[in-house]
Every structure is written in C-alpha cells, then in structure tokens.
C-alpha positions as CSV (number, residue, x, y, z in Angstrom):
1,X,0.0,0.0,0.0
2,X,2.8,2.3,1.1
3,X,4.5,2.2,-2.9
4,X,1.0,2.9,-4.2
5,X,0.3,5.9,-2.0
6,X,3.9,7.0,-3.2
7,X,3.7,6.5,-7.1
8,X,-0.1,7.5,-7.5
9,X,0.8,11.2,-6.8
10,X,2.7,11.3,-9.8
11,X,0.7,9.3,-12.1
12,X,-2.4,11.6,-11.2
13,X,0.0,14.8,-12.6
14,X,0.7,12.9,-15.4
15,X,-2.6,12.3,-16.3
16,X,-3.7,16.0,-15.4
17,X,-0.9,17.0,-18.0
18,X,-1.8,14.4,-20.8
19,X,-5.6,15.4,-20.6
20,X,-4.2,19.4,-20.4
21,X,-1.9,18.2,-23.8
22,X,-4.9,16.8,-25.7
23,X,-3.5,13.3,-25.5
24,X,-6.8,11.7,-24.4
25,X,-4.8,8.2,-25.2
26,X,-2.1,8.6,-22.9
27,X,-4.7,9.7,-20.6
28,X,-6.6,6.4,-21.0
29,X,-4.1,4.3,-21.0
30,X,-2.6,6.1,-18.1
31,X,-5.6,5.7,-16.3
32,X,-5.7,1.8,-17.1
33,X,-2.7,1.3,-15.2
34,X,-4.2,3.4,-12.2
35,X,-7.1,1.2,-12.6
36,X,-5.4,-1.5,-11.8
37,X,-3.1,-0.5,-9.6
38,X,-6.0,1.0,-7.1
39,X,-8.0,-2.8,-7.5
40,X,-4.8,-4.2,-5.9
41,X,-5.0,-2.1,-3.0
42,X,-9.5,-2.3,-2.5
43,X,-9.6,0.9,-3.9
44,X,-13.0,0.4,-5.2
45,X,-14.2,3.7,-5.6
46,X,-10.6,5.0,-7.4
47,X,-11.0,2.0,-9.8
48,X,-14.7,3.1,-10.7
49,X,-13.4,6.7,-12.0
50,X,-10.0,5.6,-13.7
51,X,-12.7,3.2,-15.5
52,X,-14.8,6.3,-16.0
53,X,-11.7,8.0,-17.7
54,X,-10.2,5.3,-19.6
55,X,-13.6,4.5,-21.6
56,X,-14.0,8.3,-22.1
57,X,-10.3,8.2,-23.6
58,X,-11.2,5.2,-25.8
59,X,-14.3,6.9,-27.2
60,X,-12.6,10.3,-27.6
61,X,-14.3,12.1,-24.9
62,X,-11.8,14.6,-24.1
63,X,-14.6,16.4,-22.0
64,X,-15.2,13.7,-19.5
65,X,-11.6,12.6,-19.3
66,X,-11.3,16.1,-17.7
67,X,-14.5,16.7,-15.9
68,X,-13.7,13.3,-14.1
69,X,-10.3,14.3,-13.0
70,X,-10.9,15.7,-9.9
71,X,-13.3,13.6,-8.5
72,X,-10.0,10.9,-9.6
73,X,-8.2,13.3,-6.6
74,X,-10.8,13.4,-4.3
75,X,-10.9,9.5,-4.1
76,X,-6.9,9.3,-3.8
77,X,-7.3,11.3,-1.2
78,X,-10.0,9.7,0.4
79,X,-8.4,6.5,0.1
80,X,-4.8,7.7,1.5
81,X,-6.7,8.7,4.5
C-alpha cells in the first residue's frame, strides 16, 4: 500500500498533464494502469473513475476525461486517509 500511496501522486499529474496536452490516449491508458493498480489495493471507488476515464479516452471524450479528473483526486485522497 505504502508504494502505491507513493507512485499514485505522480501518475495523477501525469494524467492532469496528458488530458491538459490533448492526449486523451495517454490519458486512457494512463488511467488503465491506475485502474489497476487502485484494485490491488480495494480501492473500489478509485477503480470506478479511472474506469470512467479510460472509456471516455477510448471513445474520444476529451470532456469527461477532464471533468472526471478531480473527483480521480478526491478518491486518492480519500483512500490515502
């Protein structure tokens, strides 16, 4: 748990600065990997939106890959706490 709370931080600026770029497919595929990474810790909630965002990414949603990203921070943070 303590490498995830440690790497997510990063990932989560990454994907602020892929969906800011216009690369919606980074941002998906970025938010695959925190998808996955947040089921291997129970973070349920965290999994649901980095699902939200990578199907918005796949059907070109640029929109809802950025409308979702703060409630992607909000459930980090509830989660690290």
């Amino acid at each position: 748990m303590e490498v995830f709370l440690n790497d997510i931080p990063a990932q989560l600026d990454r994907l602020r600065e892929y969906a800011a770029a216009g690369r919606i497919q980074d941002a998906g595929a970025l938010a695959h990997k925190i998808k996955g990474a947040a089921g291997t810790v129970g973070g349920q909630c965290l999994m649901a939106v980095a699902l939200d965002i990578e199907q918005a990414a796949k059907a070109n949603q640029p929109q809802i890959v950025v409308r979702r990203l703060p409630d992607l921070d909000a459930e980090f943070a509830r989660l690290k706490d």
